[in-house]
C-alpha positions as MATLAB code, in Angstrom:
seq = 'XXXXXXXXXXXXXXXXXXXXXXXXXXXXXXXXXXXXXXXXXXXXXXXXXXXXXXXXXXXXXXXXXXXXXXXXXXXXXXXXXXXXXXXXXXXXXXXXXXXXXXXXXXXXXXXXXXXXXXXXXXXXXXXXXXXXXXXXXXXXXXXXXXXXXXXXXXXXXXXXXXXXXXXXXXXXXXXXXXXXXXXXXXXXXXXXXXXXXXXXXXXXXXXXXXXXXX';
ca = [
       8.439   14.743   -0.749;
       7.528   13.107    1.866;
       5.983    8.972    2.330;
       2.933   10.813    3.435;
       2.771   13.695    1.748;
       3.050   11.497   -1.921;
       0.330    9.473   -0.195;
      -2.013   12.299    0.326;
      -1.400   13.556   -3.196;
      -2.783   10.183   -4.354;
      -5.906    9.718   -2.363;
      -6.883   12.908   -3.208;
      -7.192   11.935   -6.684;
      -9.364    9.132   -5.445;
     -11.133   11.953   -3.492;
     -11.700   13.859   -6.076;
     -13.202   11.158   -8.764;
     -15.878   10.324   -5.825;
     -17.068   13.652   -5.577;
     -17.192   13.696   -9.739;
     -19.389   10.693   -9.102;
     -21.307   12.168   -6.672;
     -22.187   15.172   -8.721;
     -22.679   13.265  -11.690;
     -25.064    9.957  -10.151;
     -26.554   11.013   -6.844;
     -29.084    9.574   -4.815;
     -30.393    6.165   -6.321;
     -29.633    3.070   -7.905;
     -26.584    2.961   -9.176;
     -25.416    0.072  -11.944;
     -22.086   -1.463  -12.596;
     -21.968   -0.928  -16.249;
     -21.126    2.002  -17.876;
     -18.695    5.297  -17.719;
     -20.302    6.115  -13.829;
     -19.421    2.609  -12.608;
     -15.738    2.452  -14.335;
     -14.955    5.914  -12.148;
     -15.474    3.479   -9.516;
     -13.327    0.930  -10.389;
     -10.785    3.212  -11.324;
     -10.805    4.912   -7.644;
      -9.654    1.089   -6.309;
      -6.963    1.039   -8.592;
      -5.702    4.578   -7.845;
      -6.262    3.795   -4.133;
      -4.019    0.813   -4.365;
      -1.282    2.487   -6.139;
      -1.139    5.359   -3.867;
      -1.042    2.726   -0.934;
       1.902    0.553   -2.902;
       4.299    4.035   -3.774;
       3.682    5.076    0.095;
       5.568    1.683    1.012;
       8.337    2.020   -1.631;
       9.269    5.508    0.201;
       8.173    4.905    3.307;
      10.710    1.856    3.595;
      13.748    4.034    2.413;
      12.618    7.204    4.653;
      12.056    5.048    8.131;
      16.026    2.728    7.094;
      17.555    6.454    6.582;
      16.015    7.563   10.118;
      17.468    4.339   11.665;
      20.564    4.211    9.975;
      21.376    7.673   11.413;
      20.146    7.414   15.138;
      21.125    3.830   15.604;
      24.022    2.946   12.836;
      22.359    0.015   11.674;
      20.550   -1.278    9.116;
      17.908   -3.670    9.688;
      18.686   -6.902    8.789;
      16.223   -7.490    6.029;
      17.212   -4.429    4.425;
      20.667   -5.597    4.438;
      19.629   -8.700    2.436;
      17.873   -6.552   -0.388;
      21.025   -4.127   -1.012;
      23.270   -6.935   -0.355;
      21.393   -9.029   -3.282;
      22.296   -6.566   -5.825;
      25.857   -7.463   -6.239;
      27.167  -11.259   -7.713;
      28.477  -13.380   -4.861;
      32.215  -12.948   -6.293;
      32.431   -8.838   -6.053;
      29.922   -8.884   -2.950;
      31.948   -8.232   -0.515;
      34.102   -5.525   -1.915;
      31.033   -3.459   -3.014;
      29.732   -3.448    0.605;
      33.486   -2.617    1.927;
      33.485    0.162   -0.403;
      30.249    1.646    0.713;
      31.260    1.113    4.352;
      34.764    3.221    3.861;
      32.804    5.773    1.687;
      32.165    9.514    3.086;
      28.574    9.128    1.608;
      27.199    5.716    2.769;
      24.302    6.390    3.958;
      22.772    8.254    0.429;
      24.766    5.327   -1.356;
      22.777    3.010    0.576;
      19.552    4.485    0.639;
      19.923    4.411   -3.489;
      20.248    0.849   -3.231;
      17.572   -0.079   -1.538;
      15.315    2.293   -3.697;
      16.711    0.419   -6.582;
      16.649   -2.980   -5.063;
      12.824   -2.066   -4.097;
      11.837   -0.846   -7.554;
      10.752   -4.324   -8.799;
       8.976   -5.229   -5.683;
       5.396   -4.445   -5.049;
       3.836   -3.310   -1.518;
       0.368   -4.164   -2.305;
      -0.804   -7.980   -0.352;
      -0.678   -8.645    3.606;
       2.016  -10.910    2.993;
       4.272   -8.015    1.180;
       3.452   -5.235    3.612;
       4.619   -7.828    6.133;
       8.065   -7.595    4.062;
       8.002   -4.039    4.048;
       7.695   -3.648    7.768;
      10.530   -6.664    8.069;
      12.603   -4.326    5.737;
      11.894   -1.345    8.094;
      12.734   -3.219   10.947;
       9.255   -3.101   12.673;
       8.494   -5.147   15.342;
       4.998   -6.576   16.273;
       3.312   -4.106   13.175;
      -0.006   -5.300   12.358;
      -0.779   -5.277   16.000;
      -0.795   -1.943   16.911;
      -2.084   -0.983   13.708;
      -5.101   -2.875   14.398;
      -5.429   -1.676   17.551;
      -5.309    1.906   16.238;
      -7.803    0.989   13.431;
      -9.931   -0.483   15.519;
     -12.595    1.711   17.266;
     -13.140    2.350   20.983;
     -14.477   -0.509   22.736;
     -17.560   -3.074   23.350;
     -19.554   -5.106   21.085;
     -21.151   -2.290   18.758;
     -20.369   -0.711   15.801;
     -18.038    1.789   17.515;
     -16.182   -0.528   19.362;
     -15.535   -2.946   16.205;
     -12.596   -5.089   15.851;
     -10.587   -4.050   12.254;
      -8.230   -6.855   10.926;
      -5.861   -4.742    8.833;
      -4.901   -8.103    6.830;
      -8.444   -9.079    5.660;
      -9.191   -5.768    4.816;
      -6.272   -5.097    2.505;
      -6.746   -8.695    0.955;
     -10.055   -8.216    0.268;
      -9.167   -4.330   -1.174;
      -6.407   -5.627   -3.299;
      -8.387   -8.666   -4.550;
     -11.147   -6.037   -5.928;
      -8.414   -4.409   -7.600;
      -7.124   -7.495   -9.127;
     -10.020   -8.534  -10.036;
     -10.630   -5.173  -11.993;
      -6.779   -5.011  -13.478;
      -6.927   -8.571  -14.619;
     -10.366   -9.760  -15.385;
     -11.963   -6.293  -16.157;
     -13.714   -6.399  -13.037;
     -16.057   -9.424  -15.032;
     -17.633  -12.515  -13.806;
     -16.093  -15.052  -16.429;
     -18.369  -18.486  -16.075;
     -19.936  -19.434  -18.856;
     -23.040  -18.921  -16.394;
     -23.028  -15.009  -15.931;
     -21.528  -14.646  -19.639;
     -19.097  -11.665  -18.814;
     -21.286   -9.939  -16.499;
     -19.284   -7.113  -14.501;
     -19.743   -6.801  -10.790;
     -21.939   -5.035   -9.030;
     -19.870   -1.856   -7.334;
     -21.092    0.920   -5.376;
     -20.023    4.183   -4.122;
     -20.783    4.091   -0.663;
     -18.785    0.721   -0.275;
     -15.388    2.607   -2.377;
     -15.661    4.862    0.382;
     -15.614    2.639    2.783;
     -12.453    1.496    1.305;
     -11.196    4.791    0.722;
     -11.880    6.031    4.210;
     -10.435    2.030    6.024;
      -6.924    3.311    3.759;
      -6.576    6.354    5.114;
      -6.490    5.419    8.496;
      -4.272    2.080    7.777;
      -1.895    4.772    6.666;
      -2.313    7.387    9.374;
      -1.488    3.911   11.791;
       1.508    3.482   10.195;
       2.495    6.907   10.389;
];
């Protein structure tokens, strides 16, 4: 399967909980307690995972592609295979793979297992990811094909990829670690306000941060 087909999978799970929330709480206020608001919060977190195990196989998909039309491996990916092995046996483990008839596949496993720990989830990490891919000048021309048309109105708004996955992530922080819950002594617990329309904003900004890097 596929980076973006496994992505697609994913966000149509989040697709699919919005529309059970649509069904279920239609037009009018909505409230961020209860069973309604948690499908909510659940959709970030889905969302976010979906977005982190597209970078774990995107990375190893776009080095495999590079490794076969240019016979390299980008240097940052070098550094995460290479940091597998103990200093003393490093180089013979990387002299083996170079001499063996299936480097490429022995490779590509060891960068899936030297990625497995990492997660692809803050600005700073995708950054990594698109060092380990050996992408130049990423966020760029993502933004410019996130952001819309041209000129001053809401069409021709400016998207900053970064702030928009920091404050997406955050959210989803917030709900993994703190149960999505004000903690002050002030707002005693209180959970924060959440609302469908602005999850599918979210939903809708992913999708085309992906379809970018595609």
């Amino acid at each position: 399967m596929k980076a973006s087909e496994l992505f697609e999978k994913n966000i149509g799970r989040c697709d699919a909980l919005v529309k059970v929330h649509r069904l279920t709480q239609g037009k009018g206020r909505q409230v961020a307690h209860g069973e309604l608001a948690d499908i909510l919060r659940a959709i970030i977190v889905f969302a976010v995972a979906g977005m982190d195990s597209y970078f774990h196989k995107k990375i190893v998909e776009v080095v495999g592609v590079v490794i076969r039309s240019k016979n390299i491996i980008p240097e940052k990916c070098a550094y995460v295979i290479a940091s597998q092995f103990k200093d003393a046996v490093r180089s013979k483990e990387l002299l083996n793979i170079a001499v063996s008839k299936s480097a490429e596949n022995k490779i590509l496993k060891l960068l899936e297992k030297g990625l497995a720990p990492l997660t692809f989830q803050k600005p700073d990490k995708l950054t990594d990811a698109f060092n380990i891919m050996g992408t130049k000048d990423p966020w760029r021309k993502i933004n410019l094909r996130m952001s819309r048309g041209r000129g001053k109105g809401k069409a021709g708004r400016f998207i900053d990829s970064r702030k928009f996955i920091k404050q997406f992530t955050d959210r989803r922080d917030d709900i993994v670690h703190e149960g999505d819950m004000y903690l002050s002594k002030k707002h005693h617990s209180k959970l924060k306000f959440i609302k469908r329309s602005g999850v599918e904003d979210l939903i809708k900004k992913l999708k085309r941060l992906i379809e970018a890097v595609e």
